[in-house]
N, C-alpha and C positions, 0 to 999 in steps of 0.2 A: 449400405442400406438403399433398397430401391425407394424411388418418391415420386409426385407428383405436382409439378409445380407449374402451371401455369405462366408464362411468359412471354415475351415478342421476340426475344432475341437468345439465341444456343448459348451467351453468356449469364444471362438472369435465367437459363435451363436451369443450368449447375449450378447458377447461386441458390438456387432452391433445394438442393439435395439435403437428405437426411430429414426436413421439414415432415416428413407423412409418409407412410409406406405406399406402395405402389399395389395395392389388390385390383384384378383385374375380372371382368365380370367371368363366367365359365357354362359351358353346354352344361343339365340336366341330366345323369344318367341313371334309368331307372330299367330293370331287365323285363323282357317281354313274358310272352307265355311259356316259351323255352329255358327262360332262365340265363338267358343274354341278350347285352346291348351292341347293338352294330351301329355304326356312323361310318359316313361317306361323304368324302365332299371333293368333287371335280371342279372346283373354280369357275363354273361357266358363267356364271353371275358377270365375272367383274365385265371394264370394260372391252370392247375388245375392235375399235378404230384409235388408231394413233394420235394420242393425245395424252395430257393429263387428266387424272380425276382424283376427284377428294377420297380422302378414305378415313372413318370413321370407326375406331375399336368397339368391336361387339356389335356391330352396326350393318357395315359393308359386306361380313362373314359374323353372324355371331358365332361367338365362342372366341375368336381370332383377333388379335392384335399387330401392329409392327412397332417395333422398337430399336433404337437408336444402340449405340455400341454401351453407352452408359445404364443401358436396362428403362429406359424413359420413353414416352413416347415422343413421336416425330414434330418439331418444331414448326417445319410446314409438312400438315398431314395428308399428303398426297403420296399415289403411286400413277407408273405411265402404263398405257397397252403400246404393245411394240411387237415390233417381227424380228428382232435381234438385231439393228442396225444403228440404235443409238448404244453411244460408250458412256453415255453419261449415267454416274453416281445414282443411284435410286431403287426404290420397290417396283416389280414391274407384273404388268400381267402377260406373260408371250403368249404368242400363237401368231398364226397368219393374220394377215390382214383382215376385220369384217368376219373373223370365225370364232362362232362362238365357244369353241375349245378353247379352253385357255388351260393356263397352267400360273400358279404364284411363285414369284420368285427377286430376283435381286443380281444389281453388278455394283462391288462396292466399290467406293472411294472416300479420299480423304475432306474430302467439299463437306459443307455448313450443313446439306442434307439430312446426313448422318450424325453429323454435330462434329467434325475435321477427326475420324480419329488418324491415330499411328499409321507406314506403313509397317504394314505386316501385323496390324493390329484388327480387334473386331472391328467389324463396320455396325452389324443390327443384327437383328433376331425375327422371324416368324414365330410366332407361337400360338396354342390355341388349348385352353384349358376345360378341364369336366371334373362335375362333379359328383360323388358318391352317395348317390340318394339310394342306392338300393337297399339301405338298411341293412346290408352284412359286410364282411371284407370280403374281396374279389382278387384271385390269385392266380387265374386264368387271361391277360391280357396280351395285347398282340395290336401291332401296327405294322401296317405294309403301305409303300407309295412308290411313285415311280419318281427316281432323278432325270432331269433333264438337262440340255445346254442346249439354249440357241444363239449365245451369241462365242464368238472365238476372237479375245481380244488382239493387240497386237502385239501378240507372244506366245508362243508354245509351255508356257509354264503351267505347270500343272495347279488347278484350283481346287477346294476342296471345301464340300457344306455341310458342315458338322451337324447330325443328329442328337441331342439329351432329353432326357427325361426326369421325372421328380415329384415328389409328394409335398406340396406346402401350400399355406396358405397366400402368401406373398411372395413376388418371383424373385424379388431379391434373397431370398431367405430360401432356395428351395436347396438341396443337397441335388446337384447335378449327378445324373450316369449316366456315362459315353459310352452306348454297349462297340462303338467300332464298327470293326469289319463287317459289312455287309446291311448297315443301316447310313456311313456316312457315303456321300455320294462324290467322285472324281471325277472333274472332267475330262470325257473319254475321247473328245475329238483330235480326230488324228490329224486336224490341217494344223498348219503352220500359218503362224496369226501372221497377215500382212500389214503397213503400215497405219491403214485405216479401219486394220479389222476386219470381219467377215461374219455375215449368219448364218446362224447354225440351223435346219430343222431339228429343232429338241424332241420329234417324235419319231425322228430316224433312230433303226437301232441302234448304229453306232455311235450315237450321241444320248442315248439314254440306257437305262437299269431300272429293274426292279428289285427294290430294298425291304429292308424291314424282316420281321419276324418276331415272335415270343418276346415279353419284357420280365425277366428273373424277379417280381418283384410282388408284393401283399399292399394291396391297394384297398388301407383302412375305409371301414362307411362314413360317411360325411366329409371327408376329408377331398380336397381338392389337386389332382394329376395333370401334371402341364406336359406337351409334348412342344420342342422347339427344334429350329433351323438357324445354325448362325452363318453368317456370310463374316467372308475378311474383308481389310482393304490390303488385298495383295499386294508384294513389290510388282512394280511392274502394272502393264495393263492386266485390267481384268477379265473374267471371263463370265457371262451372263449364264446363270446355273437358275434350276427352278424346281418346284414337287408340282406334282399331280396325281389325282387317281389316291386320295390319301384315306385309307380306311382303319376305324378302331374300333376293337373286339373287348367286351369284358366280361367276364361269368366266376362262375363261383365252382370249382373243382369239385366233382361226384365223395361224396365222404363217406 
Protein backbone atom coordinates (compact mmCIF):
# COMPACT_ATOMS: atom_id res chain seq x y z
CA UNK A 1 0.00 0.00 0.00
CA UNK A 2 1.18 3.38 -1.05
CA UNK A 3 1.30 6.14 2.17
CA UNK A 4 2.19 9.18 3.25
CA UNK A 5 4.25 9.79 6.00
CA UNK A 6 5.96 12.50 6.84
CA UNK A 7 9.60 12.27 8.18
CA UNK A 8 13.31 13.53 8.48
CA UNK A 9 15.09 10.56 7.64
CA UNK A 10 14.42 7.47 4.46
CA UNK A 11 14.34 5.23 7.71
CA UNK A 12 11.15 6.81 9.59
CA UNK A 13 10.09 7.01 5.45
CA UNK A 14 9.20 3.29 5.66
CA UNK A 15 8.55 3.26 9.05
CA UNK A 16 5.57 4.97 8.10
CA UNK A 17 4.25 2.84 5.27
CA UNK A 18 0.72 1.33 5.17
CA UNK A 19 -0.13 4.44 7.91
CA UNK A 20 -2.53 6.26 4.95
CA UNK A 21 -2.83 5.91 1.41
CA UNK A 22 -0.80 7.92 -0.85
CA UNK A 23 -3.66 10.05 -3.14
CA UNK A 24 -2.23 12.44 -5.05
CA UNK A 25 -3.62 15.73 -6.18
CA UNK A 26 -4.61 15.40 -10.44
CA UNK A 27 -5.23 17.95 -13.66
CA UNK A 28 -9.18 18.74 -14.26
CA UNK A 29 -10.38 17.31 -17.41
CA UNK A 30 -13.37 18.70 -18.82
CA UNK A 31 -13.97 18.41 -23.03
CA UNK A 32 -14.00 21.75 -24.98
CA UNK A 33 -16.60 22.65 -27.72
CA UNK A 34 -15.20 19.78 -29.79
CA UNK A 35 -15.80 17.28 -27.45
CA UNK A 36 -11.99 16.86 -26.56
CA UNK A 37 -9.52 17.57 -23.88
CA UNK A 38 -5.94 18.31 -25.07
CA UNK A 39 -2.90 18.91 -22.60
CA UNK A 40 0.54 19.80 -23.09
CA UNK A 41 3.27 20.44 -21.20
CA UNK A 42 7.07 21.28 -22.34
CA UNK A 43 8.78 21.58 -18.86
CA UNK A 44 9.90 25.13 -19.63
CA UNK A 45 8.95 26.33 -16.18
CA UNK A 46 11.37 24.36 -14.31
CA UNK A 47 14.78 25.55 -13.47
CA UNK A 48 17.05 25.84 -15.99
CA UNK A 49 20.85 27.34 -14.47
CA UNK A 50 22.87 24.66 -12.77
CA UNK A 51 21.75 24.16 -9.58
CA UNK A 52 19.44 22.70 -7.18
CA UNK A 53 15.83 23.55 -6.73
CA UNK A 54 13.00 22.48 -4.52
CA UNK A 55 10.26 20.74 -5.95
CA UNK A 56 6.97 20.80 -4.67
CA UNK A 57 4.08 17.89 -5.85
CA UNK A 58 1.20 19.63 -7.78
CA UNK A 59 2.97 22.76 -7.22
CA UNK A 60 6.10 22.92 -9.40
CA UNK A 61 3.97 21.19 -12.36
CA UNK A 62 0.49 20.62 -11.20
CA UNK A 63 -0.91 17.59 -11.81
CA UNK A 64 2.76 16.13 -11.53
CA UNK A 65 4.62 14.35 -8.80
CA UNK A 66 8.30 12.54 -8.20
CA UNK A 67 8.44 9.60 -6.36
CA UNK A 68 10.88 7.43 -4.82
CA UNK A 69 11.31 3.59 -5.81
CA UNK A 70 8.80 2.86 -2.72
CA UNK A 71 5.82 4.82 -4.46
CA UNK A 72 6.41 7.71 -1.75
CA UNK A 73 7.44 11.02 -2.24
CA UNK A 74 11.03 12.34 -2.00
CA UNK A 75 12.61 12.63 1.35
CA UNK A 76 14.71 15.68 0.22
CA UNK A 77 12.21 17.16 -2.29
CA UNK A 78 14.43 18.46 -4.79
CA UNK A 79 15.43 18.13 -8.52
CA UNK A 80 18.92 19.68 -10.26
CA UNK A 81 18.90 21.76 -13.83
CA UNK A 82 21.98 20.24 -15.62
CA UNK A 83 23.36 19.95 -19.09
CA UNK A 84 24.20 16.27 -18.65
CA UNK A 85 27.50 16.31 -16.93
CA UNK A 86 26.58 15.46 -13.44
CA UNK A 87 26.40 11.54 -12.64
CA UNK A 88 24.85 12.01 -9.51
CA UNK A 89 21.51 10.15 -8.37
CA UNK A 90 18.57 12.60 -8.83
CA UNK A 91 15.35 14.19 -10.76
CA UNK A 92 16.77 16.59 -13.10
CA UNK A 93 15.63 19.30 -15.55
CA UNK A 94 18.18 19.02 -18.85
CA UNK A 95 18.71 21.21 -21.30
CA UNK A 96 21.67 23.62 -22.17
CA UNK A 97 22.79 25.95 -19.95
CA UNK A 98 20.41 29.28 -19.09
CA UNK A 99 17.78 27.78 -21.93
CA UNK A 100 14.69 27.74 -21.16
CA UNK A 101 13.91 24.34 -23.03
CA UNK A 102 14.16 21.99 -20.70
CA UNK A 103 13.03 18.52 -20.55
CA UNK A 104 12.08 16.28 -16.95
CA UNK A 105 13.86 13.71 -16.28
CA UNK A 106 16.20 11.48 -14.06
CA UNK A 107 19.75 9.33 -13.59
CA UNK A 108 19.22 6.88 -10.99
CA UNK A 109 21.15 5.48 -8.18
CA UNK A 110 21.25 3.66 -5.13
CA UNK A 111 22.04 6.85 -2.63
CA UNK A 112 19.47 8.11 0.13
CA UNK A 113 17.98 10.32 -2.84
CA UNK A 114 15.86 7.76 -3.81
CA UNK A 115 15.65 6.05 -0.60
CA UNK A 116 19.15 3.33 -1.61
CA UNK A 117 17.05 1.15 -3.70
CA UNK A 118 18.60 -2.23 -5.33
CA UNK A 119 20.92 -2.53 -8.28
CA UNK A 120 19.06 -3.26 -10.93
CA UNK A 121 16.15 -2.24 -8.95
CA UNK A 122 13.40 0.87 -9.32
CA UNK A 123 14.95 3.91 -8.49
CA UNK A 124 11.51 6.63 -8.83
CA UNK A 125 8.63 7.46 -10.87
CA UNK A 126 7.40 10.70 -12.88
CA UNK A 127 3.94 10.77 -12.86
CA UNK A 128 1.16 13.13 -13.41
CA UNK A 129 -2.61 12.36 -12.98
CA UNK A 130 -6.30 13.77 -14.38
CA UNK A 131 -9.29 13.63 -13.74
CA UNK A 132 -12.67 12.66 -15.44
CA UNK A 133 -15.00 15.49 -14.93
CA UNK A 134 -16.42 15.30 -18.26
CA UNK A 135 -19.47 13.39 -17.04
CA UNK A 136 -19.28 10.42 -19.46
CA UNK A 137 -16.64 7.64 -20.12
CA UNK A 138 -13.92 8.52 -22.57
CA UNK A 139 -12.59 5.69 -24.79
CA UNK A 140 -10.67 7.73 -27.26
CA UNK A 141 -7.27 8.50 -25.41
CA UNK A 142 -3.72 9.06 -26.66
CA UNK A 143 -0.40 10.21 -25.25
CA UNK A 144 2.63 11.19 -27.31
CA UNK A 145 6.23 12.68 -25.87
CA UNK A 146 9.62 12.68 -26.89
CA UNK A 147 12.35 10.45 -25.08
CA UNK A 148 15.43 11.89 -24.52
CA UNK A 149 19.33 11.27 -23.28
CA UNK A 150 21.63 13.72 -22.28
CA UNK A 151 23.65 12.17 -20.32
CA UNK A 152 25.92 8.81 -21.38
CA UNK A 153 27.14 7.28 -18.31
CA UNK A 154 30.34 5.31 -17.85
CA UNK A 155 29.15 2.38 -19.84
CA UNK A 156 27.53 1.48 -22.99
CA UNK A 157 24.74 -0.48 -21.28
CA UNK A 158 21.75 0.04 -22.52
CA UNK A 159 19.03 1.94 -20.26
CA UNK A 160 15.62 1.82 -20.46
CA UNK A 161 12.43 4.33 -18.97
CA UNK A 162 9.55 2.41 -18.58
CA UNK A 163 6.14 4.03 -19.80
CA UNK A 164 2.48 2.64 -17.65
CA UNK A 165 -0.68 3.79 -17.22
CA UNK A 166 -3.88 3.11 -14.94
CA UNK A 167 -7.18 3.97 -13.64
CA UNK A 168 -7.37 4.28 -9.73
CA UNK A 169 -7.78 6.32 -7.20
CA UNK A 170 -4.65 5.83 -5.31
CA UNK A 171 -1.10 5.05 -6.99
CA UNK A 172 -0.40 2.33 -4.91
CA UNK A 173 -3.48 0.61 -5.85
CA UNK A 174 -3.63 1.46 -9.53
CA UNK A 175 -3.64 -1.90 -12.02
CA UNK A 176 -0.53 -0.91 -14.01
CA UNK A 177 -0.32 -1.29 -18.27
CA UNK A 178 2.93 -1.51 -19.97
CA UNK A 179 1.67 -1.00 -23.52
CA UNK A 180 5.88 -1.58 -24.56
CA UNK A 181 7.04 -1.09 -27.67
CA UNK A 182 7.09 2.27 -28.98
CA UNK A 183 5.93 4.19 -25.68
CA UNK A 184 9.09 2.78 -23.48
CA UNK A 185 12.14 4.79 -24.36
CA UNK A 186 16.09 3.17 -24.92
CA UNK A 187 18.90 4.84 -24.75
CA UNK A 188 19.92 5.33 -28.23
CA UNK A 189 23.31 6.75 -27.96
CA UNK A 190 25.69 5.40 -29.81
CA UNK A 191 29.01 6.72 -27.77
CA UNK A 192 30.71 4.53 -25.58
CA UNK A 193 30.49 5.83 -21.88
CA UNK A 194 33.99 6.99 -20.92
CA UNK A 195 35.39 6.97 -17.42
CA UNK A 196 33.88 10.08 -16.37
CA UNK A 197 31.04 9.95 -18.56
CA UNK A 198 29.88 12.19 -21.33
CA UNK A 199 26.79 14.71 -22.39
CA UNK A 200 24.66 13.91 -24.37
CA UNK A 201 22.41 16.65 -26.46
CA UNK A 202 19.02 15.01 -25.61
CA UNK A 203 17.57 17.02 -28.59
CA UNK A 204 20.07 15.50 -31.12
CA UNK A 205 18.19 13.01 -33.29
CA UNK A 206 20.19 10.39 -32.43
CA UNK A 207 19.82 10.62 -28.95
CA UNK A 208 16.09 10.99 -28.82
CA UNK A 209 12.37 9.31 -30.29
CA UNK A 210 9.15 10.19 -30.42
CA UNK A 211 6.79 7.72 -28.48
CA UNK A 212 3.52 7.27 -27.49
CA UNK A 213 0.25 6.59 -29.31
CA UNK A 214 -3.60 5.24 -28.64
CA UNK A 215 -4.12 3.88 -25.02
CA UNK A 216 -6.58 0.44 -25.58
CA UNK A 217 -8.48 1.59 -22.59
CA UNK A 218 -12.46 3.02 -21.30
CA UNK A 219 -11.63 5.83 -19.01
CA UNK A 220 -14.78 5.76 -16.50
CA UNK A 221 -16.20 9.60 -15.60
CA UNK A 222 -14.97 10.65 -12.38
CA UNK A 223 -12.59 8.41 -12.02
CA UNK A 224 -8.94 9.30 -11.91
CA UNK A 225 -5.93 8.14 -14.88
CA UNK A 226 -2.31 8.39 -13.95
CA UNK A 227 0.30 8.30 -16.59
CA UNK A 228 3.99 7.43 -15.16
CA UNK A 229 7.86 7.19 -16.10
CA UNK A 230 9.91 4.87 -14.04
CA UNK A 231 13.70 5.03 -14.02
CA UNK A 232 16.08 2.16 -12.61
CA UNK A 233 19.15 2.09 -10.54
CA UNK A 234 20.93 0.22 -13.27
CA UNK A 235 24.04 -2.16 -12.90
CA UNK A 236 26.54 -0.13 -13.70
CA UNK A 237 26.72 3.64 -14.35
CA UNK A 238 23.77 5.16 -15.33
CA UNK A 239 22.59 6.94 -18.08
CA UNK A 240 20.62 10.49 -17.79
CA UNK A 241 17.24 9.77 -19.86
CA UNK A 242 14.19 12.37 -19.85
CA UNK A 243 10.47 13.26 -21.60
CA UNK A 244 9.39 16.29 -23.23
CA UNK A 245 7.05 17.61 -25.54
CA UNK A 246 4.26 15.39 -23.49
CA UNK A 247 0.83 15.62 -24.89
CA UNK A 248 -2.69 14.04 -23.66
CA UNK A 249 -5.69 13.55 -25.85
CA UNK A 250 -9.27 12.41 -24.41
CA UNK A 251 -12.67 12.27 -26.21
CA UNK A 252 -15.60 10.17 -26.28
CA UNK A 253 -15.94 7.97 -29.70
CA UNK A 254 -18.75 9.24 -32.43
CA UNK A 255 -21.72 6.50 -31.52
Amino acid sequence: MSVFCRGQAVLLALACLGAMPLARAELPVKLDGSGRYVYRQDFNTLGAVSRTYDWVDNRTLPGWSLLNFVEQPLVTPTYRADVGDDGSGSFYSYGLEGDANRALGALGSGAAYFGTPAAGALAGYITVAFRNLSGQDLDRIAVRFQGQQWRQGASDNLNTMVFEYGVGEVFGHVNWVRPGKGFDFESPSPLIGTPEGQIVNGRDPLASARLGGSLPTVWPAGTKLWLRWAFLNNHGFDHGLAIDDVEFRAERAPR
